[in-house]
C-alpha positions, 0 to 999 in steps of 0.5 A: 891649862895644864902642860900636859896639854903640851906633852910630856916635855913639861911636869909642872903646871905654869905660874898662875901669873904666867898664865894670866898674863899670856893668855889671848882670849879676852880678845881673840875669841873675836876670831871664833867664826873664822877659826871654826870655819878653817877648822871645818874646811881643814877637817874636810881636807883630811877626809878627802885625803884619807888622812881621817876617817868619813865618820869621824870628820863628820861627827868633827863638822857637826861638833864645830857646828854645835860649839859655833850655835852656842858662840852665837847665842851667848852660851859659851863658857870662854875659859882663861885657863885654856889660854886663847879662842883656838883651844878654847874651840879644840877643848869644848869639841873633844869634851863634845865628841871625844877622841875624833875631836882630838884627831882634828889638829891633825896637820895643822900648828896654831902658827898656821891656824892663826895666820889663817884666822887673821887672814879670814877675819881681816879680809872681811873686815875690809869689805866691811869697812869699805861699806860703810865709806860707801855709806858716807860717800852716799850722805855726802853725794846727796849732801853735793847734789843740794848745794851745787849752786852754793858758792864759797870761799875755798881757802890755801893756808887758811886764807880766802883764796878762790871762789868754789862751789860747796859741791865741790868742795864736798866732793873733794872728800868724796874723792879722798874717802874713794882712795880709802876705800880702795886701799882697803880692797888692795890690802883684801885682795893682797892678803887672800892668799892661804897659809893653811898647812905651812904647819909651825914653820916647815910644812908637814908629812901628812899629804895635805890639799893645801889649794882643797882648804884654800878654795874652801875659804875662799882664798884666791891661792896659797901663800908660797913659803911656809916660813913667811906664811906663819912669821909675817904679819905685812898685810895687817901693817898694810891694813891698819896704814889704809885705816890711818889713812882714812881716820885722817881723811875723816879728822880733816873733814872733821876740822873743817867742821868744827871751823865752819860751825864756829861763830867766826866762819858760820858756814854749817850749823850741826844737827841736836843729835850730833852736838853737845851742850856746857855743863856751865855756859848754856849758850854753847853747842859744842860739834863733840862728835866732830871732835871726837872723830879728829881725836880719834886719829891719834888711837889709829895712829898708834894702833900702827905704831903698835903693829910695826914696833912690835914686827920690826925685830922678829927672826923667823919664824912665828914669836909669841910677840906676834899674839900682841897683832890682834888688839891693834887691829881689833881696835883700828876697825873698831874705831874707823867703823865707828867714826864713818858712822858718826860722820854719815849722820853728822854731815847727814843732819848739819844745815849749810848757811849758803848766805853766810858762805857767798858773804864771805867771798865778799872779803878777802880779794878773792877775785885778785887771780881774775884781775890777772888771768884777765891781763893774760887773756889780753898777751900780758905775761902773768908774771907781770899781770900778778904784781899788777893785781897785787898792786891793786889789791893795795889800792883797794885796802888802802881806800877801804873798797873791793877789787870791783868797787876801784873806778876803771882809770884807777885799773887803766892807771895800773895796767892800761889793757884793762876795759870795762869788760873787767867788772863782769870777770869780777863776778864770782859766779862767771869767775867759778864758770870760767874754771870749765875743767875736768875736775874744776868746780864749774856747774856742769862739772860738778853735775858730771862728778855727782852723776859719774859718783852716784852711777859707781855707788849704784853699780855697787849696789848702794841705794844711794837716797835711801842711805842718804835719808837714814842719815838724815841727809834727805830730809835736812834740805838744801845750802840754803836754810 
């Protein structure tokens, strides 16, 4: 690009190194629609305000419109020397339509043009986003509503704990990807607010309708200091913190993944499709796709980290540091967009082994808290009702036996409240019963949760079985393969 491009204030050309390595469009012309939709709504404006003639505007819209089909098919010849998508957009509109063209930065800085562009962009790709979580969330509904009747282990420091409902369990990653979903719609919401016409740093003299363009692009307002409106970049932070956010959500369900498909827990046996082999020991299916989701985490991490180093010593206003936002954001949605759908159909074709699962709640003593709440139940203070299950926890090691296979004088020698009632509180279907709690795993509690889930997905217009099945979820069956 020439420096006359930027007026007379410079004579010679930039450093071809300098050039290449300032220039932003390999990866900002990713913001083309955008920057073509707020030039169109800018253009507007100005005629509105008499600040540009009808015909010229007119022969501006048709211009955009024009470079915009040829973005669309493929044909624009994108330009390094132009240095990023906003001149780029301006170049081939002047080459098309000449001095009108020209005429179009009219009021407007690059500053508040970018602000405006990554405000656009990111705002629709939080709906996006937000979208395919709901696309999971409707694998992982159906997937809940098969195995209500699967029992589990459910585990605290990795140690067999309690006795759940694998329905429950599922549902708790429903309940983790819900808050993702919301974070991002926060971060829209906060975020729709428009910087077009805070100029480089301080407004201009033209007589500009801010609230005209704001309206236009579907923004909820202005934004109110035109300081802040081109030198801050908080609501990407904020987004890309949402997307780390669910990259780790989905990296721990992932975990549990790759865990329940080993030979050691064999709880879930992955689909073909989602799986890989050894390129030495054919016995091996390895859950990669799993792995790579988990691994994945790590690149969103850094995407933030990348964002906030890079804000963290800026003066106001606008720094060209600030064209660095725009890989680390790119790369962020990239990668979470990509990570819910190799999810979706990961869990939407993997097979839960229900009698592996209610084997393992055979070991472990899972049933020592239902010695204990019983003891309470009968005015033993749980305090002491824990030692005492504790104790018969030794007994039964010792003896190589479980909790319900100790006679009842050895329970009575213990704790003299025990009575032969006991044997049915041990019972791991009446002890996740007992658990009748909103939010505990209790049959009709988890029908609840999967019904009040499947009436939100619905009233947000998800055809929850008909995602479901493109994922496989429907026709992979029930917990019991």
């Amino acid at each position: 690009m020439s420096q006359k491009t930027w007026g007379g204030r410079f004579e010679e050309d930039p450093d071809k190194a300098a050039l290449d390595f300032s220039q932003s469009v390999d990866f900002d012309k990713r913001l083309a629609v955008q920057d073509i939709r707020g030039s169109i709504a800018h253009a507007r404006m100005l005629s509105a305000q008499g600040i540009l003639e009808a015909a010229d505007v007119e022969r501006i819209v048709e211009g955009l419109q024009a470079v915009a089909a040829e973005i669309e098919a493929g044909r624009f010849a994108w330009d390094h020397s132009k240095e990023d998508v906003h001149m780029n957009i301006e170049s081939a509109l002047i080459e098309r339509i000449g001095d009108a063209g020209a005429r179009l930065h009219t009021g407007r800085s690059r500053n508040d043009q970018v602000a405006t562009d990554m405000r656009l962009w990111t705002r629709e790709a939080c709906h996006r986003s937000a979208g395919l979580i709901d696309q999971l969330l409707c694998v992982l509904l159906v997937r809940a509503g098969q195995t209500v009747e699967v029992l589990m282990p459910g585990y605290t420091h990795l140690q067999r704990a309690q006795p759940v409902r694998l329905a429950h369990h599922i549902l708790a990653w429903c309940a983790m990807l819900g808050r993702d979903r919301t974070r991002l719609l926060d971060a829209a919401r906060r975020m729709n607010r428009s910087p077009l016409g805070s100029g480089a740093l301080a407004g201009t003299t033209f007589p500009l309708d801010r609230e005209a363009t704001a309206l236009e692009l579907g923004f909820d307002g202005i934004t109110e200091n035109s300081l802040d409106a081109v030198a801050d970049r908080d609501f990407l932070v904020e987004t890309v913190a949402a997307l780390v956010n669910c990259s780790i959500h989905l990296s721990r369900i992932s975990e549990e993944l790759v865990l329940w498909s080993s030979q050691e827990f064999g709880f879930v046996r992955m689909s073909d499709a989602f799986t890989t082999g050894s390129s030495m020991m054919p016995q091996k299916k390895n859950p990669d796709m799993a792995e790579l989701v988990r691994g994945k985490t790590g690149r969103v991490v850094g995407d933030l980290m990348n964002l906030v180093v890079m804000l963290k010593g800026l003066p106001l206003t606008y720094n060209r540091d600030m064209q660095e936002d725009k890989p680390p954001v790119f790369d962020a949605f990239d990668t979470v967009d990509a990570c819910l759908q190799i999810l979706a159909g990961s869990l939407g074709g993997a097979s839960f082994d229900k009698a592996r699962m209610e084997a393992a709640l055979g070991q472990g003593f899972l049933d020592a808290t239902e010695l204990a709440d019983y003891l309470s139940a009968r005015g033993v203070p749980f305090r002491h009702a824990h030692h005492v299950a504790g104790r018969l926890v030794k007994r039964a090691l010792d003896q190589n036996k479980t909790l319900s296979e100790l006679d009842l004088a050895t329970l009575q020698a213990e704790d003299p409240n025990f009575a032969e009632d006991v044997y049915a509180a041990l019972d791991m279907e009446a002890a996740v019963e007992r658990r009748d709690l909103p939010g505990g795993p209790a049959r009709a509690r988890v029908h609840a949760a999967i019904a009040s889930l499947r009436e939100e997905l619905e009233a947000r217009g998800q055809d929850v079985d008909a995602i479901a099945a493109r994922f496989g979820a429907v026709q992979a069956g029930g917990g019991a393969p």
